[in-house]
C-alpha positions as CSV (number, residue, x, y, z in Angstrom):
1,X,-18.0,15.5,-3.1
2,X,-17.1,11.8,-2.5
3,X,-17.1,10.1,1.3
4,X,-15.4,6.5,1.8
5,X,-14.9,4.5,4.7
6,X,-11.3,3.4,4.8
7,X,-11.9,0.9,7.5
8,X,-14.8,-0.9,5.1
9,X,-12.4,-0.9,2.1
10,X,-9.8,-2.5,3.9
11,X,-12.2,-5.0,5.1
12,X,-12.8,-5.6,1.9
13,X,-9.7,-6.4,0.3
14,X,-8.1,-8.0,2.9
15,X,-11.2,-10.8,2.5
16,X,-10.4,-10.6,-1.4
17,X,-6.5,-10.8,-1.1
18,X,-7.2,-13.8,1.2
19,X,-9.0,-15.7,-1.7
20,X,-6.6,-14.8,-4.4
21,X,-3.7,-16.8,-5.1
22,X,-1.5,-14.2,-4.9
23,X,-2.1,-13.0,-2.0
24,X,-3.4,-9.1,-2.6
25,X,-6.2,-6.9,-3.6
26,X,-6.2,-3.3,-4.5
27,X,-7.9,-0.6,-5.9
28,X,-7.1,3.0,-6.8
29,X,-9.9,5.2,-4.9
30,X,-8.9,8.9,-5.7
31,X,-7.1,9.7,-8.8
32,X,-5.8,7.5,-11.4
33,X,-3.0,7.4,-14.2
34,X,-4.4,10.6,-15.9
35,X,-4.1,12.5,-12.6
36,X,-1.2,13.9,-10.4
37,X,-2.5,12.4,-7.3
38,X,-3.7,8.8,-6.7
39,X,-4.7,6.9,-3.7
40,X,-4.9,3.2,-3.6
41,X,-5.9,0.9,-1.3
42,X,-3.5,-2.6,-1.2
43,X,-4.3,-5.2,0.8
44,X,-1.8,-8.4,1.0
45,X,-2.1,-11.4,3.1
46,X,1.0,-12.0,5.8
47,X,4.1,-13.1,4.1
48,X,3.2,-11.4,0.6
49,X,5.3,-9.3,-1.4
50,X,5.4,-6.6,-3.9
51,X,8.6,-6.9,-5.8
52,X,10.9,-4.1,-6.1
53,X,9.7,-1.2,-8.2
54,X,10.5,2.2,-9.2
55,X,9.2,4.7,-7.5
56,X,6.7,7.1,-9.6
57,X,6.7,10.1,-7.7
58,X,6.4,11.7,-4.2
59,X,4.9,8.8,-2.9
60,X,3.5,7.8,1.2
61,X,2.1,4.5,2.6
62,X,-0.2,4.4,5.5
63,X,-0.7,1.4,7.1
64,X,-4.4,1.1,7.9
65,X,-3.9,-2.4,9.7
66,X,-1.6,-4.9,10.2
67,X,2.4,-4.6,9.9
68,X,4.3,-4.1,6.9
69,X,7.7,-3.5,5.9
70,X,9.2,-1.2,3.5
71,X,12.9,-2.1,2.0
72,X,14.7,0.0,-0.3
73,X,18.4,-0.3,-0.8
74,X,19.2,-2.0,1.5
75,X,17.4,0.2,4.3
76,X,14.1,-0.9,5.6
77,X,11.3,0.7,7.4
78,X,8.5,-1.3,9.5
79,X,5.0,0.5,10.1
80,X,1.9,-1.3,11.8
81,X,-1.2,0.5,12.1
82,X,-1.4,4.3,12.1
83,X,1.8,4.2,10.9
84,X,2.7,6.8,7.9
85,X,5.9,5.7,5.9
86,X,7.3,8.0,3.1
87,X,8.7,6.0,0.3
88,X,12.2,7.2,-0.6
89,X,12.9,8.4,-4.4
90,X,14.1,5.0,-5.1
91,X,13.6,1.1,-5.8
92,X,11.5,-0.2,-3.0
93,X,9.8,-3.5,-1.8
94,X,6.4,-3.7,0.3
95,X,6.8,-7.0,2.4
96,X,3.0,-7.7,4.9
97,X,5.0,-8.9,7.8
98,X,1.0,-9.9,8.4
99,X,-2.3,-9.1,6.7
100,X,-2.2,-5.7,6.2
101,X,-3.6,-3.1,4.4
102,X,-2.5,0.1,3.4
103,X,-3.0,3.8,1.8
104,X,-0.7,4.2,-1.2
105,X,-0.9,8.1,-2.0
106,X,1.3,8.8,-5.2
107,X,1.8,12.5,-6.3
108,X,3.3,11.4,-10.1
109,X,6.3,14.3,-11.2
């Protein structure tokens, strides 16, 4: 059995994405490319973005702290902390509106 403090981890990387020059930290806590599920923790500094990209699966974002905003074909979808978005089956955008950090859980099909 594993135990993590969410709340510590986004501490974390929010300090790291702050010192990077692009403006994000991650790191992929359960799971990984050789398993179905994976949970990663992305943190971005306000005003960062995460270009469009496919969508790899069933796939959520919980937003941990701060405010993001999700945009995918021309729809978009803001969450702020406590917030669960589900990422449609589509190209998609993750926009920090400000620091934020959030739970990417990916179920790969």
């Amino acid at each position: 059995m594993q135990k993590l403090s969410l709340d510590a981890l986004a501490r974390e990387h929010l300090q790291r994405a702050r010192a990077e020059s692009s403006g994000r930290s991650s790191e992929t806590v359960v799971g990984g490319h050789e398993h179905t599920l994976r949970q990663t923790v992305v943190a971005l500094t306000g005003g960062t973005t995460l270009g469009e990209h496919e969508n790899p699966g069933e796939a959520t974002v919980h937003v941990l702290s701060g405010r993001v905003r999700l945009g995918a074909g021309g729809d978009a979808w803001e969450g702020r902390q406590g917030d669960l978005i589900v990422i449609p089956p589509a190209r998609h955008d993750l926009h920090a509106v400000e620091d934020a950090v959030v739970l990417l859980t990916v179920a790969k099909r």
